[in-house]
N, C-alpha and C positions, 0 to 999 in steps of 0.2 A: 512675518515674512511678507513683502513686498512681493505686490504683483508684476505680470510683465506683458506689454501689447505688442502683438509682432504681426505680420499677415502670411499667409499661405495659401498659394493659389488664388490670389487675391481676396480671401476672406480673411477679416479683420479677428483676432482671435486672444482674451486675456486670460495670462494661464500663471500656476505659481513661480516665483525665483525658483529657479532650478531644477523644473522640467527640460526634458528634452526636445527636441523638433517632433517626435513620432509619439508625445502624449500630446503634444499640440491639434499635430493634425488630426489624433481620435475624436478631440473633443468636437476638431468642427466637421467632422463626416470626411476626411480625405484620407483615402486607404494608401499606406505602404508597403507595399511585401517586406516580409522578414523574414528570416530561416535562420541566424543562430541567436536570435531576441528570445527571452523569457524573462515573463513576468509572475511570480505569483502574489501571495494576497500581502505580501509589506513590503519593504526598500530592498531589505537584504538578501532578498530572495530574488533577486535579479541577477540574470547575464547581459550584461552591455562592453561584452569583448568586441564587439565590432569586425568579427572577423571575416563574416562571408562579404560583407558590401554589399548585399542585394538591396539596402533600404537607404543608398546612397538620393542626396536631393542638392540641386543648385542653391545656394546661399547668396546673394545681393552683394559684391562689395568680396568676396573672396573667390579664388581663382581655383582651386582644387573641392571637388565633391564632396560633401560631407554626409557622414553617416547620422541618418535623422537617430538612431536609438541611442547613440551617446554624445551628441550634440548639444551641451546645455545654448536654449532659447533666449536672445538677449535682447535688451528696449528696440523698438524699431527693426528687428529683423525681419527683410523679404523672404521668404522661401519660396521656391518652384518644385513640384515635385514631379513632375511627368514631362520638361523641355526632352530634346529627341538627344542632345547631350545625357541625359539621365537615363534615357529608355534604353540607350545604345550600352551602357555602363554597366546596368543591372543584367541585362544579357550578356554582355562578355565575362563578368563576372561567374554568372551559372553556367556558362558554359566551359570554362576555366575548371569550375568544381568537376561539371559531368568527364573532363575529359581526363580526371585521374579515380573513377567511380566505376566499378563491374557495370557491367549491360548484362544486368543478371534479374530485371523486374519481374518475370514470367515465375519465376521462383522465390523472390527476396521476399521474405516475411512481411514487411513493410509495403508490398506493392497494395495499391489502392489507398493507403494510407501515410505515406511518405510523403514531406512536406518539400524533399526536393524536387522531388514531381510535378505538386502543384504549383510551386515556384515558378521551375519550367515552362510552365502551359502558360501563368502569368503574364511571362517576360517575354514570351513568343519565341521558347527556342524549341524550330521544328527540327534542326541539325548542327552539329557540330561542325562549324568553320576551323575550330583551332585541333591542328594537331600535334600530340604528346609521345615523345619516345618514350615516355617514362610511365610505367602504370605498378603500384604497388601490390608485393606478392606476400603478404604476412598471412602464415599460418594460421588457420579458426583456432580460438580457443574453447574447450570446453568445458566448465565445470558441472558441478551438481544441479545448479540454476542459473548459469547466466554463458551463454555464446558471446566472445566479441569478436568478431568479422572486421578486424581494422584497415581492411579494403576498401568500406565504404564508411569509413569517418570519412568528415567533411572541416575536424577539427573546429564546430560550432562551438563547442567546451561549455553546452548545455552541463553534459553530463557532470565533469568537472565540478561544475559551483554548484549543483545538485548532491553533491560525495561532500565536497570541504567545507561550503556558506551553509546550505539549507542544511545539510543533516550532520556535518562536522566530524565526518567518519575517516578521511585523509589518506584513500586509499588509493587514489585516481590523481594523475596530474601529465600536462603536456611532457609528450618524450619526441627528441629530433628537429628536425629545421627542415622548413623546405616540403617539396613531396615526400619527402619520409619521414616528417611530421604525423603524428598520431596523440589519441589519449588514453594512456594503459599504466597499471600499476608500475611503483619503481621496480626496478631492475626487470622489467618486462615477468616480473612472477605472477603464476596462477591468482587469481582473485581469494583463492580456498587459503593461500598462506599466506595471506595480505589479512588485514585489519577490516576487510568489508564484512557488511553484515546482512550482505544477501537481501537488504529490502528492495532490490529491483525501482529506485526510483529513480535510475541512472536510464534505464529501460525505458519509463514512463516519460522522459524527455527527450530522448532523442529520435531527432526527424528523420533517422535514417535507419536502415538495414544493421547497423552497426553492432547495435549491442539488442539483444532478445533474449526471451525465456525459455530455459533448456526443455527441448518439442518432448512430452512421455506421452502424445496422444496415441504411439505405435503399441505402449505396453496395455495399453486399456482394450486397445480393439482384441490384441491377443489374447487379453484375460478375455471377455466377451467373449470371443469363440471356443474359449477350453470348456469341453464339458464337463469335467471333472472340478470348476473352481465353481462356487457359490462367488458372483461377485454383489458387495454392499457399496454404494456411495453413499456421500455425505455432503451437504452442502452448506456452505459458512454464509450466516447473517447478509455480508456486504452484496453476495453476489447475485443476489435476487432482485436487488435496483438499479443494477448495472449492465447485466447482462444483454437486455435489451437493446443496449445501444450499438451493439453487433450486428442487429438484426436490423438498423432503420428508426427503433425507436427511439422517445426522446430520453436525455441522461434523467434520473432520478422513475421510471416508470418499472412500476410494481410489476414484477414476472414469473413469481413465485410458484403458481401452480403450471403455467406455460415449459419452465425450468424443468420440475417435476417431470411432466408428461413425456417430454423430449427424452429426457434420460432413461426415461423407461422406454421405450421404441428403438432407443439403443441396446437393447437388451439387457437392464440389470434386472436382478434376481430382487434386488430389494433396494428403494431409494429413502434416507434419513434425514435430518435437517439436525446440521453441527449444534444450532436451538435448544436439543435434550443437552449434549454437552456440556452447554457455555451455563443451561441451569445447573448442572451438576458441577460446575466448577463453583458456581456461587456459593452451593453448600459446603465445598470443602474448604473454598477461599474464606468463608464468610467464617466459617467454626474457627480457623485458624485467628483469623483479624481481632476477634471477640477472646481469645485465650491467649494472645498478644497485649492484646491492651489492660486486660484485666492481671496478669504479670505483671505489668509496668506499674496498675494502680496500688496492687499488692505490697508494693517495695519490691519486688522482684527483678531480678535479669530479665529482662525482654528486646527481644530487637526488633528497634522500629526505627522508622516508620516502615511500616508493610510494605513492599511492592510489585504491583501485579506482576505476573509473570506469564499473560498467553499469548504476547506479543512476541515472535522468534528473534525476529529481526534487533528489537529491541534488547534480548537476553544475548545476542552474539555481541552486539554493541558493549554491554555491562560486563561482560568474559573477557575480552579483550581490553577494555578501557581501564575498568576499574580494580583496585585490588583489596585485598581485606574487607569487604562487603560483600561476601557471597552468601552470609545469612538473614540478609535484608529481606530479599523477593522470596516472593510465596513460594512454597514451595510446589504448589500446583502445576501440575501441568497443563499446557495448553485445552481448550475447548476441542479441540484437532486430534492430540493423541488423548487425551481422555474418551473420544468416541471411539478411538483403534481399539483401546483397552478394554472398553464394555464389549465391541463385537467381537473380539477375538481373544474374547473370555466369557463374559455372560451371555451374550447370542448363540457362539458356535456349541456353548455345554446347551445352549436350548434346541438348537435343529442337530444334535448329536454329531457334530462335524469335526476332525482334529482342524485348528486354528492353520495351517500350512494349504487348505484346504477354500480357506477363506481369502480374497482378493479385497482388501478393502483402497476404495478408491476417493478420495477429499478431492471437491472443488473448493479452490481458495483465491480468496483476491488477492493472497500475498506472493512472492518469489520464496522468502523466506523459509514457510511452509516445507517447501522441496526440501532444501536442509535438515532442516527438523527434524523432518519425517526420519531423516537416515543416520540422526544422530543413535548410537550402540546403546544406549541405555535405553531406547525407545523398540529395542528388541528380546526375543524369547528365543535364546538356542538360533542365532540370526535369522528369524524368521519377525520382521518389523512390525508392528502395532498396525501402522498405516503403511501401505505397499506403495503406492500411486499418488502422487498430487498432479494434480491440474489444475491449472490458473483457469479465472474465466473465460479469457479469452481462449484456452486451451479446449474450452469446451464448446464454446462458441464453432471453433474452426472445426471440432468432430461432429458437432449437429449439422453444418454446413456438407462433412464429407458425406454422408450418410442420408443426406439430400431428403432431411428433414424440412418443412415446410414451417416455421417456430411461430410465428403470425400467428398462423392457423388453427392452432392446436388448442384443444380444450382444454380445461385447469385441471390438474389432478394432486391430488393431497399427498403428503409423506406417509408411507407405510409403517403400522407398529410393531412391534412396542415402543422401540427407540427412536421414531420420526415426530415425538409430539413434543414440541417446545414450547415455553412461556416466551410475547413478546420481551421480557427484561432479556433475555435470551436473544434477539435479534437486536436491540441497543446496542450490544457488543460490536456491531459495525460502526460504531460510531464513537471519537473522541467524547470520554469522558461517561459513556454507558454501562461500560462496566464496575465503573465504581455508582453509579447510579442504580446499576442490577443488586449489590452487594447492599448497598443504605435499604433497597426497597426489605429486603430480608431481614438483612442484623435490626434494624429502627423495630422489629416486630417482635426479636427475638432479646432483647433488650428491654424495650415495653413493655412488651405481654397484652399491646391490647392490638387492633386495626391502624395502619396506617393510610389518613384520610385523606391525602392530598400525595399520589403516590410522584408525580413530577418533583425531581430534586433539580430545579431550574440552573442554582450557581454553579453547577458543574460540568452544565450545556457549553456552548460557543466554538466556536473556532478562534478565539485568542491560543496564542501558544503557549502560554502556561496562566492556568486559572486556579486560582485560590477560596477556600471555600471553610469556614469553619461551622460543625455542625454539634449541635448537644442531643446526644441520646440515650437512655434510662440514664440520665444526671452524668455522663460522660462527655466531657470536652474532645472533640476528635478533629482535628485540624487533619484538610486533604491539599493534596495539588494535584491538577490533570495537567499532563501534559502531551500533547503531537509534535511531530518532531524530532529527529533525535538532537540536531544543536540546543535546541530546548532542553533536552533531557542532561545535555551534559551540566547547562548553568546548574539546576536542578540537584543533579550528584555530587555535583562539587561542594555544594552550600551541604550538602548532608556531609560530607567526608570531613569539612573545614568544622561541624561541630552542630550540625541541626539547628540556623539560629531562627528558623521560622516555627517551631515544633511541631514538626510533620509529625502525624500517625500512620495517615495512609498516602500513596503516590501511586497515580493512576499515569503509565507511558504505553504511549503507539509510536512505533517506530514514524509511522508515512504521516504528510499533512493531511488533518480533518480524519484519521484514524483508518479503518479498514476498508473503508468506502475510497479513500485515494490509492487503496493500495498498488502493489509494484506490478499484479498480474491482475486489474482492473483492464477495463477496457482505454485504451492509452488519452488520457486528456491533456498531452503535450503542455502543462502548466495550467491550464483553463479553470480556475477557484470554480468559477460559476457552477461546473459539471460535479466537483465536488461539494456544491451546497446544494444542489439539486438532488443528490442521491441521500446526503444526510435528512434532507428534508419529505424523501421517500420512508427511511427508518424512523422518524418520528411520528411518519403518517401510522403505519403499518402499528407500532405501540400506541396511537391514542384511538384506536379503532377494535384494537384485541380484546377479548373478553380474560384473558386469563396473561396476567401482569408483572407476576411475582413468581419466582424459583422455587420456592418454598412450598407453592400450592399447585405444583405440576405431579399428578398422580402416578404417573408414570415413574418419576423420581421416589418417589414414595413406597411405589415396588420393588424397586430397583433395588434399597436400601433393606427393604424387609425380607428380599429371597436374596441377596447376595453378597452386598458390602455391610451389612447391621445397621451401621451408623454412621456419619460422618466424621474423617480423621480416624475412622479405625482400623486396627493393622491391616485388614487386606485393602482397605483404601489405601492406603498410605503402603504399600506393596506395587499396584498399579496405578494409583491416579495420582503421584507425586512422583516430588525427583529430588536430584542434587546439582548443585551447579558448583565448575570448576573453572578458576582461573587458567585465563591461555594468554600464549605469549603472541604479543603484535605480529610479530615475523618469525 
C-alpha cells in the first residue's frame, strides 16, 4: 500500500493510502475534537458515521467542510483545521446537539464525565444562540442492567456498531428521522426481550447520559443499615486495577487492599475476593475438561470442545444465538454464583444463620453480572445465591457518598475463610487467564509431577482469537481464546459447520481484552490503552504472588473436606453447576 503526503496546518505529513484527515493530523500533534468518533484496537472496530460534525476542517480546493474522521487523505491535500469558518461550524454544531439534550447535568450520571461537555468547553459554547421548539419526551427505560434515557442520545451510533461490528449481538439500531431520531431496539421493545446480552459495552461508549447501568447502590446502603442481615461482599479479579481510576488514579493501578478497607467503613460484616471462587471453579472446570477428554480418548461420547462458561454476558449470547449446543459449555457456574453458593450454604451453616438472613453483595466489572445474579435457577425457595451486584463504578459512587477518603486509606486484606485466593484466580480478569488458570492445574493433575514454568504465554495477547495447541500427560489438547463476542460468533459457527480446527477447549469473554474492559469498568470511552494498562496490572499482581495455582489454595482444600468431598461430586454439582436452555431471539 502506497504512501500518501498532504499537509495540515501547514505541517508536511506522510501517512498510509487510506487514512483519514484525523489519523493525519494525530500523527503530526494537531488535535480535533470528536464526539461520535471511536476507535478501538483494529479497523472494524470503528465508528466513522460522521454524524455529530464536530471534527469538521477546511480542505484546499473544496467548497463544503469536511468531516476529518471519514475523510480519506489524498496526494497533495491542504487541510486547515482551526480557520474561523471551522471554529464557527464546530460550535453551531454542538450547540444544535445541546438544544435538543435535558439541562439535566447536576444529576445526569454522566456529568463530569460526558464527552459532550467537554466538547462544549472545547468549542466555546458558553450559551445557546439557537432556539428549538422541539425537545424530545421518550419515556426511561428500565431493565435489570441497563437505563436508556433516549433524551440524551445525540445519535453518535457509538453504541450501534459497539451491539452489531464489535460484538455482533444485533440488538440496537437507528429508529426515526430527524429530532425524533434515536438508537433503541426494533420495534422500541425492552432490551430483556431483545437478543442483547447485557455486556454493557453499549454503556462503556457512549458520551452521553443516554444509556447507564441500572443504579442498586440504594439496596446495599439498606442492606447496611438492617440489623438483622449479616451483609458479605465479594469482589471480582478485574475490579482491583480499575477502580482507582475513579478516584484520580492512573488506569492499570493496583488497589486491592485500598478496595478492601473502603468496603469495610462502609459497614460490611465480612469482605471476600471472588479469587476463592474463580479457584473453585478451576477444580470443578478442570475435573470436568480432564473426564471430557479422556471420554473422547476412550472412544467414547464426549462433547467438546469444552466451553468456559463464567462469562454471563457471553452465556446469554450462546442462549439466544445458537442452537443444539447446549451441551458444549461447562457446566460450571460462574466464579460470581459459585461464591453466592458457598456463603449462603457453607458460611451461613458456619455462623449458624438461615441463608434469607444473609445479604450477599458482588462487585463486578461486568453489566451482565446483574442478570445473572437474578436468573431462577440461581435461587433457593426465591431467595438468590447472590442478592446485589454492583459494578465498579457502583462502588466507586457509594465510597464517594459516604465521603470516604480512598487515597488515603490503608491496605487491609480479605477476611477468612473464603477471602483467600490464588493469583491464577485473579487472571480470570483477563482474556485468556482462565484457561491459563485451568493448564496451570489439569498439566499437574495429568503429570503428576511440578509444573515448572507456570506462564502458558500462547494464550496471552489481546488478538481476538488465539490459537494455542498444548500436549499434556501424552494428550494433544487444542485451545482457542477468544474476547469479543463477534469473535465468538466466527468461533461457533466453525464448531457447529463441524469442528474443522479440533478444538478441545474454548476460552470466550464476552467484552474486549476480557473482564478488565468490562461493561461496569470505569468508562474507557474505546481507549485500548486503558485496557492494556489494567491487563498489565493482573499480570503484575500473578508474577509477584507467592501462591499461583488453584489447586494449592488451602482453603479450597477445606472447603472440599468439610463440605463438598470432592470435586464433581453430587453436592457440587447440586450447587456449583447448572443447565443451560435455549431461548428464543424475540
Amino acid at each position: 500500500m502506497s504512501n500518501i503526503n498532504l499537509t495540515i496546518d501547514g505541517k508536511k505529513v506522510e501517512v498510509l493510502q487510506g487514512s483519514m484527515i484525523l489519523d493525519a493530523a494525530k500523527q503530526v500533534g494537531v488535535d480535533i475534537p470528536t464526539l461520535c468518533y471511536l476507535n478501538l484496537h483494529d479497523t472494524k472496530m470503528k465508528n466513522q458515521s460522521a454524524s455529530c460534525r464536530v471534527c469538521v476542517v477546511e480542505v484546499e480546493g473544496r467548497r463544503n467542510l469536511a468531516p476529518a474522521c471519514a475523510t480519506p487523505v489524498t496526494e497533495g491535500m491542504v487541510v486547515k483545521t482551526s480557520t474561523m469558518r471551522v471554529l464557527e461550524a464546530r460550535k453551531t454544531n454542538v450547540e444544535l446537539l445541546i438544544t435538543d439534550h435535558p439541562n439535566e447535568c447536576l444529576t445526569c450520571n454522566k456529568s463530569g464525565k460526558c464527552e459532550l461537555q467537554d466538547v462544549a468547553r472545547k468549542v466555546g459554547v458558553n450559551n445557546i444562540s439557537i432556539t428549538s421548539n422541539s425537545m424530545s419526551t421518550y419515556p426511561i427505560k428500565v431493565t435489570k442492567t441497563i437505563v436508556r434515557d433516549m433524551n440524551k442520545c445525540i445519535m453518535c451510533r457509538r453504541c450501534e456498531v459497539m451491539c452489531n461490528t464489535v460484538q455482533s449481538v444485533g440488538a440496537l439500531s437507528g429508529i426515526n428521522r430527524g429530532f425524533d431520531a434515536y438508537v433503541g431496539p426494533a420495534f422500541d421493545e425492552s432490551l430483556e426481550d431483545t437478543v442483547c446480552t447485557h455486556c454493557g459495552q453499549c454503556i462503556a461508549v457512549c458520551p452521553v447520559g443516554a444509556l447507564s447501568e441500572k443504579d442498586d447502590t440504594g439496596k446495599v446502603i439498606r442492606a447496611l443499615a438492617d440489623p438483622e442481615k449479616t451483609v458479605v461482599f465479594q469482589t471480582a479479579p478485574a475490579t482491583r486495577v480499575a477502580i482507582g481510576e475513579e478516584f484520580g488514579l492512573a488506569p492499570g493501578t493496583i488497589a486491592t487492599g485500598k478496595m478492601v478497607s473502603a468496603i469495610k467503613q462502609l459497614g460490611a460484616d465480612y469482605v471476600f475476593d471472588t479469587d476463592f471462587s474463580a479457584d473453585l471453579t478451576i477444580m470443578e472446570e478442570g475435573t470436568e475438561l480432564i473426564g471430557r477428554v479422556t471420554k473422547f480418548l476412550n472412544g467414547e461420547k464426549a462433547s467438546l470442545p469444552i466451553m468456559t462458561s463464567c462469562c454471563p454476558g457471553w452465556v446469554n449470547f450462546f442462549e439466544t444465538q445458537f442452537k443444539g449446543m447446549s451441551d458444549l459449555p461447562s457446566s460450571c457456574r460462574s466464579p460470581q454464583q459459585m461464591f453466592g453458593a458457598v456463603a449462603k450454604n457453607y458460611f451461613a451453616e458456619k455462623l449458624d444463620i438461615p441463608r434469607e438472613k444473609m445479604v450477599v453483595v458482588s462487585i463486578m466489572p461486568c453489566i451482565a453480572k446483574k442478570y445473572e445474579a437474578d436468573r431462577e435457577e440461581f435461587k433457593v425457595n426465591g431467595n438468590p445465591d447472590v442478592d446485589i451486584v454492583l459494578s465498579t463504578r457502583e462502588l466507586a459512587q457509594l465510597i464517594k457518598i459516604a465521603n470516604i477518603k480512598f487515597n488515603e486509606l490503608d491496605e487491609s486484606k480479605f477476611d477468612a475463610p473464603i477471602g483467600f485466593g490464588t493469583s491464577a484466580g485473579v487472571i480470570f480478569g483477563v482474556t485468556g487467564g482462565v484457561l491459563e488458570a485451568a493448564l496451570r492445574t489439569v498439566y499437574e493433575e495429568l503429570e503428576a509431577k511440578p509444573l515448572e514454568k507456570l506462564e502458558f504465554e500462547t494464550v496471552r495477547g489481546l488478538d481476538g482469537v488465539k490459537l494455542a495447541s498444548l500436549t499434556i500427560g501424552g494428550i494433544a489438547i487444542n485451545t482457542a481464546i477468544v474476547h469479543g463476542l463477534s469473535n465468538a460468533r466466527q468461533i461457533v459457527e466453525e464448531i457447529q459447520s463441524g469442528n474443522p480446527r479440533d478444538l478441545h477447549v474454548v476460552e470466550i469473554m464476552a467484552c474486549p481484552g476480557g473482564c478488565v474492559g468490562g461493561g461496569g469498568q470505569p468508562l474507557h470511552h474505546g481507549n485500548i490503552d486503558i485496557i492494556k494498562a489494567r491487563t498489565a496490572a493482573i499480570y503484575n499482581i500473578d508474577d509477584t504472588s507467592a501462591d499461583r495455582q488453584s489447586h494449592k489454595n488451602p482453603f479450597i482444600d477445606t472447603l472440599y473436606k468439610e463440605y463438598y468431598e470432592k470435586p464433581n461430586s453430587h453436592k457440587a454439582h447440586e450447587q456449583l453447576h447448572t443447565t443451560y436452555s435455549e431461548r428464543e431471539k424475540y
